[in-house]
N, C-alpha and C positions, 0 to 999 in steps of 0.2 A: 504494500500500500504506500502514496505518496504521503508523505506528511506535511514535505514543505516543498519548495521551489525557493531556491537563491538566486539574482543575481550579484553577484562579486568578481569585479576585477580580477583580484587576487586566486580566484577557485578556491585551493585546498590553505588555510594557514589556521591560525594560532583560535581568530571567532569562532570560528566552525567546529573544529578539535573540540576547543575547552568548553564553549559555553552551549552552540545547538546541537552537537551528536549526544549528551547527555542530557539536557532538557528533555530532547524529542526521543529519545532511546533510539536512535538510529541504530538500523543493524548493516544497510545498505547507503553507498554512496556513491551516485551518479554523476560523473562529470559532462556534460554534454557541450564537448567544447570540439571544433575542427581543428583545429589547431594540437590540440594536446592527443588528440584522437589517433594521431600518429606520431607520435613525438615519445617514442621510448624510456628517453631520458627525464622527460617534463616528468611524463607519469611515475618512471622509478621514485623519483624525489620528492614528488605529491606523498606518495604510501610510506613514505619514510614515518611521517607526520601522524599516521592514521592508526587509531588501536589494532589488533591484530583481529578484534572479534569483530570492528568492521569490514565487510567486505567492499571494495572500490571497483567500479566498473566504470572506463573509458570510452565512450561513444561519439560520435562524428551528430552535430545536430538531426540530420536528417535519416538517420537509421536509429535514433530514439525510438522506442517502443513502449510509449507511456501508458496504452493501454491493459499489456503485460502487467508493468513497475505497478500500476495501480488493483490490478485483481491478485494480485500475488498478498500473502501475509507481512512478508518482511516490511520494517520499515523502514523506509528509502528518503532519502535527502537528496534531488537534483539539483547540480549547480550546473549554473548559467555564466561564461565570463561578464556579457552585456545584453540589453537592453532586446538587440536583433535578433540574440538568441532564443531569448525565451518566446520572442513574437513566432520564427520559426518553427518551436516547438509547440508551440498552441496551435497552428495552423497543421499540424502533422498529428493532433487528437493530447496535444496535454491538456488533463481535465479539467474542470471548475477547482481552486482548490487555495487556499491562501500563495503569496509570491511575495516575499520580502524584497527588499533593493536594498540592499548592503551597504556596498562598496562600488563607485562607480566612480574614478579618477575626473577630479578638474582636468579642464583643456581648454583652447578655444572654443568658443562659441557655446560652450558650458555654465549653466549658471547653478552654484549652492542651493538646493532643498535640504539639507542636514551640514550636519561635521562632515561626513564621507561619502555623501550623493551629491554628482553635478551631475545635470542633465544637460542636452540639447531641447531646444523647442521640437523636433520631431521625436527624441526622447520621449517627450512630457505626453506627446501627445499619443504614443504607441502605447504608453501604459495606462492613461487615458481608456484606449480602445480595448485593453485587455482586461478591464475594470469591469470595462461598458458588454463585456462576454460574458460574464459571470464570475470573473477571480477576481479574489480578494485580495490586494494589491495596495501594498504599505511599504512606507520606508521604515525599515529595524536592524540596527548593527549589531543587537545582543538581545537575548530573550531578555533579560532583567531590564529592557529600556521600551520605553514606549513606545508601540506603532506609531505611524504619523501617517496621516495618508498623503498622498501623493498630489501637490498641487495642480490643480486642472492646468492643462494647455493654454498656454496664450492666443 
């Protein structure tokens, strides 16, 4: 079963480790990144991080199989690096289901909704639209911190 949906820049580190695989008893964790999806090294270095009783599975966004992750028992934690990914993953059958936004690095054209959320205005407005689907879509960098919802699109 899914429990949660992250997106985080960062994927696998220190938030996710210490504070949501034990909130959420994760037994499973999903990386659903293209990039890391082939990246031997990325992943060896991710599971360094990860207890041994979680299992870590590596997927390419578009061979996500959220329908599976969701009928199954285990509990699963999908990370997302960004914003595009989780949109592609909704659009490939990920469920209705809470979606945290983490961690998503300042840059251009980026502006502060938290400490560790900058958006783009097409950001704002993709999650906006994943809102506007049925998921529950909040900005939270730790269980112990308050959701905040997601300021509407400009």
């Amino acid at each position: 079963m899914i429990v949660l949906s992250r997106i985080d820049n960062r994927l696998i580190h220190g938030q996710v480790i210490e504070a949501w695989l034990p909130h959420l008893r994760v037994r499973r964790l999903v990386v659903a990144d293209d990039a890391t999806a082939h990246d031997l090294m990325a992943q060896a270095a991710m599971g360094l991080a990860v207890p041994e009783s979680v299992e870590v599975v590596h997927v390419a966004i578009d061979a996500l199989d959220a329908r599976a992750l969701s009928a199954d028992a285990v509990p699963t934690l999908i990370l997302f690096r960004d914003v595009s990914g989780a949109v592609r993953a909704r659009q490939h059958g990920l469920p209705d289901g809470r979606l945290t936004v983490g961690n998503v690095h300042a840059g251009p054209g980026r502006h502060a909704v938290s400490r560790s959320v900058f958006l783009t205005a097409d950001e704002a407005a993709q999650l906006d639209a994943l809102g506007a689907s049925g998921m529950d879509v909040v900005i939270q960098a730790v269980p112990s911190e308050a959701p905040l919802k997601v300021p509407r699109a400009a």
